[in-house]
C-alpha positions as CSV (number, residue, x, y, z in Angstrom):
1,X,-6.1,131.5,-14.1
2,X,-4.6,133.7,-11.5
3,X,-4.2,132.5,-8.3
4,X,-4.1,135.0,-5.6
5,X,-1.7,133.6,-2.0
6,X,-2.7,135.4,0.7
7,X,-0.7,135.0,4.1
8,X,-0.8,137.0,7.1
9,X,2.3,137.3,8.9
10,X,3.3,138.0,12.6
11,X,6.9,138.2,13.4
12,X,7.7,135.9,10.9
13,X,11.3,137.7,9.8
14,X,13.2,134.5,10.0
15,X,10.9,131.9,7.9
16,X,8.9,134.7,5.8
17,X,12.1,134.6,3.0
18,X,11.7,130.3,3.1
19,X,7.7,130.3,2.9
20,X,8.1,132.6,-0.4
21,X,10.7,129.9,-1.4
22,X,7.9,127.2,-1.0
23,X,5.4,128.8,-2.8
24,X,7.1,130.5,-5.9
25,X,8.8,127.1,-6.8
26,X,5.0,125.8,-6.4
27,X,3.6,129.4,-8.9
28,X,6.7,127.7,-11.1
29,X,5.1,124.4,-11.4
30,X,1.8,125.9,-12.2
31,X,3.1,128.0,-14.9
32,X,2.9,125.3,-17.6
33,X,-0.3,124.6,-16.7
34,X,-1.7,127.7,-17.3
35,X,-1.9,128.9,-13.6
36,X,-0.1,132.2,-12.8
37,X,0.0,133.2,-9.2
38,X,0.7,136.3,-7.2
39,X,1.6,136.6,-3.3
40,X,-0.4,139.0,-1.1
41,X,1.5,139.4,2.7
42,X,-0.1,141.2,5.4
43,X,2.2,142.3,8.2
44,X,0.2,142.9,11.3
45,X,1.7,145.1,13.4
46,X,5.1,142.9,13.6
47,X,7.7,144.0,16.0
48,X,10.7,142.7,14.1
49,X,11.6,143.2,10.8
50,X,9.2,141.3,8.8
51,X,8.1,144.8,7.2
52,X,11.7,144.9,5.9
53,X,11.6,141.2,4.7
54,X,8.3,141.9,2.7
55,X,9.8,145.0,1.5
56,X,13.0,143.2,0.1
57,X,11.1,140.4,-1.4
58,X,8.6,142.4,-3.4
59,X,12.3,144.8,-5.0
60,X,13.0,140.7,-5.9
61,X,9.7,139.6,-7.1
62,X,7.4,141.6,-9.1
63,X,4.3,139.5,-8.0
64,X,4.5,140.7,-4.6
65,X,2.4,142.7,-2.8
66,X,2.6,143.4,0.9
67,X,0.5,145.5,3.4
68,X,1.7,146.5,6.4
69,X,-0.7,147.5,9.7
70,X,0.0,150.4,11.5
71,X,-0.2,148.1,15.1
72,X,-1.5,144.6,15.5
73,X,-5.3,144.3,14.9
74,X,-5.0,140.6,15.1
75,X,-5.4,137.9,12.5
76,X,-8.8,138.4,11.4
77,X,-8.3,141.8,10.4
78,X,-4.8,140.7,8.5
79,X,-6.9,137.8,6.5
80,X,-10.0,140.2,5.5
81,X,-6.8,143.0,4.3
82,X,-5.6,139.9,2.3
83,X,-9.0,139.1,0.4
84,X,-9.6,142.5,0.2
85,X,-6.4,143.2,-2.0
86,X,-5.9,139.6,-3.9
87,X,-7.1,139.8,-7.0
88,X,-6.9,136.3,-8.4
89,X,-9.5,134.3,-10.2
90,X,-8.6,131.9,-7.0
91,X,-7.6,132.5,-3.9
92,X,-5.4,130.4,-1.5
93,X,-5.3,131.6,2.3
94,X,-2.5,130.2,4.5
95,X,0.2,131.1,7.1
96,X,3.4,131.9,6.5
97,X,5.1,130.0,8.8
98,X,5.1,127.0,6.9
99,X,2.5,124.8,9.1
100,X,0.5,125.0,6.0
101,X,2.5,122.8,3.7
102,X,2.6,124.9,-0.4
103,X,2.9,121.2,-1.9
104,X,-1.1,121.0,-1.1
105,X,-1.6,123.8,-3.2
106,X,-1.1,121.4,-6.7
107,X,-4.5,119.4,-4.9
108,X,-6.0,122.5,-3.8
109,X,-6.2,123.7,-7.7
110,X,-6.9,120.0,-9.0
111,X,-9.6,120.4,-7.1
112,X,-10.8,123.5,-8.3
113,X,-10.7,122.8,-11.4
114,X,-13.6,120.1,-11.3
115,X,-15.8,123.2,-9.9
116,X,-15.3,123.1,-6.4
117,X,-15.9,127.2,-4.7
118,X,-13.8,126.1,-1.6
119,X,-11.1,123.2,-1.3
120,X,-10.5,122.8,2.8
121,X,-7.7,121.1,3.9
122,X,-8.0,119.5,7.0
123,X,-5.3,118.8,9.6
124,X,-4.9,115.2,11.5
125,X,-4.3,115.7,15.5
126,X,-1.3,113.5,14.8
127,X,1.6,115.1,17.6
128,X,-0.9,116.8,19.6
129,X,-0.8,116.2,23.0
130,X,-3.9,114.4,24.3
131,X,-5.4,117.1,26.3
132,X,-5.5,119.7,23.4
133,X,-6.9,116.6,21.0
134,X,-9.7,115.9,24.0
135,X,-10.5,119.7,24.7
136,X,-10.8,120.6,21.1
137,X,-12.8,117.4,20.0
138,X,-15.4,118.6,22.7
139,X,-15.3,122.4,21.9
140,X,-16.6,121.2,18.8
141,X,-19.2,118.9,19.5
142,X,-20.7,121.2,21.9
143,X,-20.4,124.3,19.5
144,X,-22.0,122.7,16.8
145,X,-24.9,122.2,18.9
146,X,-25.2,125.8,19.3
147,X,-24.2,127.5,16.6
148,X,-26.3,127.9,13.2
149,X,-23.1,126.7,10.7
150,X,-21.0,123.7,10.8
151,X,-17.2,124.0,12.1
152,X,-14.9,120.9,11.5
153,X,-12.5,119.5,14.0
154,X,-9.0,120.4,12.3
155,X,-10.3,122.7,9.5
156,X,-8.8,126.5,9.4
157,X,-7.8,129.1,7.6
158,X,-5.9,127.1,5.1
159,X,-7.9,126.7,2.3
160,X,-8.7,127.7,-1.8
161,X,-11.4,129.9,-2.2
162,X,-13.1,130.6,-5.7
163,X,-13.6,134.3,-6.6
164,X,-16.9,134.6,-5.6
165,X,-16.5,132.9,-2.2
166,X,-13.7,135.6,-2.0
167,X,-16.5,138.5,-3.0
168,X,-19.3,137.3,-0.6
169,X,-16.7,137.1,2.6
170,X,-15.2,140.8,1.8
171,X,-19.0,141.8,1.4
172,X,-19.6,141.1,4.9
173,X,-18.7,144.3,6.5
174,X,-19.3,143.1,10.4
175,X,-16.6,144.0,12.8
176,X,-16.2,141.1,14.8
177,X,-15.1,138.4,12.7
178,X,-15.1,134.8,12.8
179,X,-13.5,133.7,9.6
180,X,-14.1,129.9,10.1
181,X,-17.7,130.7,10.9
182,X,-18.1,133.0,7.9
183,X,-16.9,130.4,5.6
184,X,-18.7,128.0,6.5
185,X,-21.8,130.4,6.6
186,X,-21.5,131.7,3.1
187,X,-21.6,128.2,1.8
188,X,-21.1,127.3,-2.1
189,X,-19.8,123.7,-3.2
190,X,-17.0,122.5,-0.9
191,X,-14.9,119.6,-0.6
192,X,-12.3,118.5,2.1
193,X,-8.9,116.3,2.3
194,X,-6.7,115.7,5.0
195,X,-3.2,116.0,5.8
196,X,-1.0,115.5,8.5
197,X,0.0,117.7,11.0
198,X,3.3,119.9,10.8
199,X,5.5,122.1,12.9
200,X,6.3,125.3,13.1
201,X,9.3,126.0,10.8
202,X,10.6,128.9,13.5
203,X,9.2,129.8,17.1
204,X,6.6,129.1,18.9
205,X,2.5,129.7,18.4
206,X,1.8,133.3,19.6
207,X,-1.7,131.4,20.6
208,X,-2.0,131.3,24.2
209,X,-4.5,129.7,26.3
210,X,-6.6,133.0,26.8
211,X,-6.0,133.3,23.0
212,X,-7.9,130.2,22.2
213,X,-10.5,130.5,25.0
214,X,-11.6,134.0,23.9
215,X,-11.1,133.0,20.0
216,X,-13.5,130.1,21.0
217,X,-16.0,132.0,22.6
218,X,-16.1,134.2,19.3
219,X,-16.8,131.6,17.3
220,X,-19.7,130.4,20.0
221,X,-21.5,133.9,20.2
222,X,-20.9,135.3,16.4
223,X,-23.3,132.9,14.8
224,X,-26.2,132.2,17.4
225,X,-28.7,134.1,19.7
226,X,-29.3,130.2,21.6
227,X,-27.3,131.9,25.2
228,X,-29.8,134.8,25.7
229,X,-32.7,132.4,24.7
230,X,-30.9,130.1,27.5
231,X,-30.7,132.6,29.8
232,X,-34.6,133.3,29.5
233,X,-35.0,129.6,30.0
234,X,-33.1,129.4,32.9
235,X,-34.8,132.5,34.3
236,X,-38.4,130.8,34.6
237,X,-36.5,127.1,35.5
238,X,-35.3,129.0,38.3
239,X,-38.5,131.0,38.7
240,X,-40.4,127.6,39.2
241,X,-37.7,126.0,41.3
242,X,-38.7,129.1,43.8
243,X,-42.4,128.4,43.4
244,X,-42.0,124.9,44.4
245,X,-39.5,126.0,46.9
246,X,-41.8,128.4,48.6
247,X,-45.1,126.2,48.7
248,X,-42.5,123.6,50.4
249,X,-41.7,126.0,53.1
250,X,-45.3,127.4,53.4
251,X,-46.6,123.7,53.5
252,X,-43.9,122.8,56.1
253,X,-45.1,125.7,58.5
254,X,-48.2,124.8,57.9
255,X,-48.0,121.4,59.1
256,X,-45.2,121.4,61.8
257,X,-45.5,125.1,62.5
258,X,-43.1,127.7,61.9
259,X,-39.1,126.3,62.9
260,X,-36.3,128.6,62.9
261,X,-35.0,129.5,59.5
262,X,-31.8,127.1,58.1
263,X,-28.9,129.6,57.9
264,X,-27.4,127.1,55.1
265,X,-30.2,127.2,52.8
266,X,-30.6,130.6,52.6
267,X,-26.9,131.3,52.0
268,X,-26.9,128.6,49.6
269,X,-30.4,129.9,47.5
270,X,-29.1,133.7,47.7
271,X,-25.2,132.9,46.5
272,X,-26.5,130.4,43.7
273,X,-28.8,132.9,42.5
274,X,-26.3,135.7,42.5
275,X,-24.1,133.4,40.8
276,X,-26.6,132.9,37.7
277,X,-27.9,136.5,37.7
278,X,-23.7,137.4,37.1
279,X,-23.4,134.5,34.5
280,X,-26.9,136.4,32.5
281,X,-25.3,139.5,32.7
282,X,-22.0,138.4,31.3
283,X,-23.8,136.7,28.6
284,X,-26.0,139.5,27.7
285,X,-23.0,141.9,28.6
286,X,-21.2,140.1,25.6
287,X,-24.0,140.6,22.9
288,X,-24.0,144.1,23.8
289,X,-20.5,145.0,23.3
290,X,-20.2,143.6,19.9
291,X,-23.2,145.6,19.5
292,X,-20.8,148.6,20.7
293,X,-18.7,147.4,18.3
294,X,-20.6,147.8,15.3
295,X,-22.3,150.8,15.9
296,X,-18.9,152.5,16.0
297,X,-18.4,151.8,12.2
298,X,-14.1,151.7,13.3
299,X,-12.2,150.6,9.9
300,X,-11.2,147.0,10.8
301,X,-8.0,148.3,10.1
302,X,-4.9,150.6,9.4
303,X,-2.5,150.9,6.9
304,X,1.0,151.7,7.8
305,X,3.1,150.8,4.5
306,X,1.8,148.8,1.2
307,X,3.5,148.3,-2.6
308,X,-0.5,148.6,-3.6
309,X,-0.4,151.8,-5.6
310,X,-4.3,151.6,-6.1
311,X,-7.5,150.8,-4.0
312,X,-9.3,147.5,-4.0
313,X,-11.7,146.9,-6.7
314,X,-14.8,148.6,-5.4
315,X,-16.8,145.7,-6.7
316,X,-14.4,142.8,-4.9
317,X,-14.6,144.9,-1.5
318,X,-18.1,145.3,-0.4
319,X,-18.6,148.5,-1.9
320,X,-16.2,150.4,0.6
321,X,-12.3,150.5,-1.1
322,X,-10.9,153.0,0.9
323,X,-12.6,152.6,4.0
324,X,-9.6,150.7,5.7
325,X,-7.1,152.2,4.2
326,X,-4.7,155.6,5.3
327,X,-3.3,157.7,1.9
């Protein structure tokens, strides 16, 4: 069986050369068991000389393959460039800077091999600082109230996927990509471990907090319709709030006769509802732009520099080989 690494890299010049260390003592391991492995890198847009690194590596090591973006189109687009171009019978995703440890990769194939489609491997919070442990744990359990798939506390990218897991993700052609969302969404027999959190073998996380807010709020609006159905909700909540707010006044007048109108709770009604009708706009405002998004048909990405001297499969990439690539 061939098994197909795929890592996307990001300014990763000074650890890339110790993650393929990792991994091709691991494809040496596997060898006597019948398991050969090749290593697909995807250098998105680095600024350093990660390019140079891949380049090296691949004159060294014939089971290299790198692909190199022409600017940084973000990891999503680097992990769908990987699938697209692996062509093992298995393939493992994870990131090169060695928070992924390659020893999971002997239980990742074990696994496998009793006839599992996708082997997760899930991270403990241990060495998290409490606030990021508290904010994530309840990202999640509000999400998954939301959303129409499942996502995991702790589970990523890192993870084996059989071929045709690998076939039904590169089949979906949609622009904005959640990758945890789409794997959990194209489903096929799964099982999960744990392991324990690890460090960064170099630098620090390029994921700031705008990074993770806006990568959260992907993962909230790719996979669900439920804010715009809120958003009519609220509309005729608020509706009948006014109703009953209205028949109070006119009852009021009514009664005691007309008083002169409360400055405060007309400021307050007006700025509240102004407040609401800019959250429904924002809501629907986001729907619509990933609508703009697909319309446009853009590649997902562009091709700077690869050792790939042939197109994709046709049949492993969704029926469009070329689309994201440059000659």
């Amino acid at each position: 069986m061939l098994i197909s690494i795929v890592a996307p890299c990001f300014n990763e010049e000074d650890v890339i050369a110790r993650f393929h260390d990792a991994v091709q003592k691991i494809a040496e391991e596997l060898l006597p068991l019948g398991h050969d492995m090749e290593f697909v890198y995807v250098d998105d847009g680095s600024r350093d000389r990660t390019l140079e690194e891949l380049q090296r590596l691949a004159e060294l090591d014939a089971r290299v393959r790198y692909v190199s973006f022409s600017r940084n189109f973000g990891k999503e687009a680097a992990l769908l460039a990987g699938l697209r171009h692996a062509s093992g019978d298995a393939v493992i995703v994870m990131d090169a800077d060695l928070q992924h440890p390659p020893e999971l990769i002997h239980r990742m194939v074990e696994l496998h091999d009793q006839g599992y489609d996708q082997v997760i491997a899930k991270r403990t919070r241990t060495g998290d600082r409490l606030t990021r442990t508290v904010t994530a744990r309840l990202y999640y359990r509000l999400i998954n109230r939301l959303v129409d798939v499942e996502l995991v506390d702790g589970v990523g990218d890192f993870r084996l996927l059989s071929r045709r897991v690998v076939d039904a993700i590169v089949d979906l052609t949609e622009y904005n990509r959640f990758s945890k969302g789409l794997f959990a969404w194209v489903g096929f027999p799964s099982t999960t471990f744990e392991y324990e959190n690890a460090t960064r073998a170099h630098g620090s996380s390029s994921w700031s907090f705008r990074s993770l807010l806006n990568y959260g709020l992907d993962g909230l609006l790719s996979f669900n319709n439920r804010p715009l159905r809120a958003a009519l909700y609220l509309g005729m909540a608020l509706l009948l709030c006014t109703g009953l707010y209205t028949a109070w006044i006119v009852g009021a007048a009514l009664i005691n006769g007309v008083e002169t109108p409360g400055y405060v709770t007309i400021i307050t009604a007006v700025t509240a509802a102004a407040a609401m009708q800019m959250i429904m706009l924002g809501i629907i405002g986001e729907y619509t732009g990933r609508i703009y998004y697909e319309v446009k048909g853009r590649p997902h990405f562009l091709v700077k520099a690869t050792n790939v001297d042939r197109a994709p499969d046709p049949a492993r990439c969704g029926g469009h080989p070329t689309k994201d690539l440059i000659p």
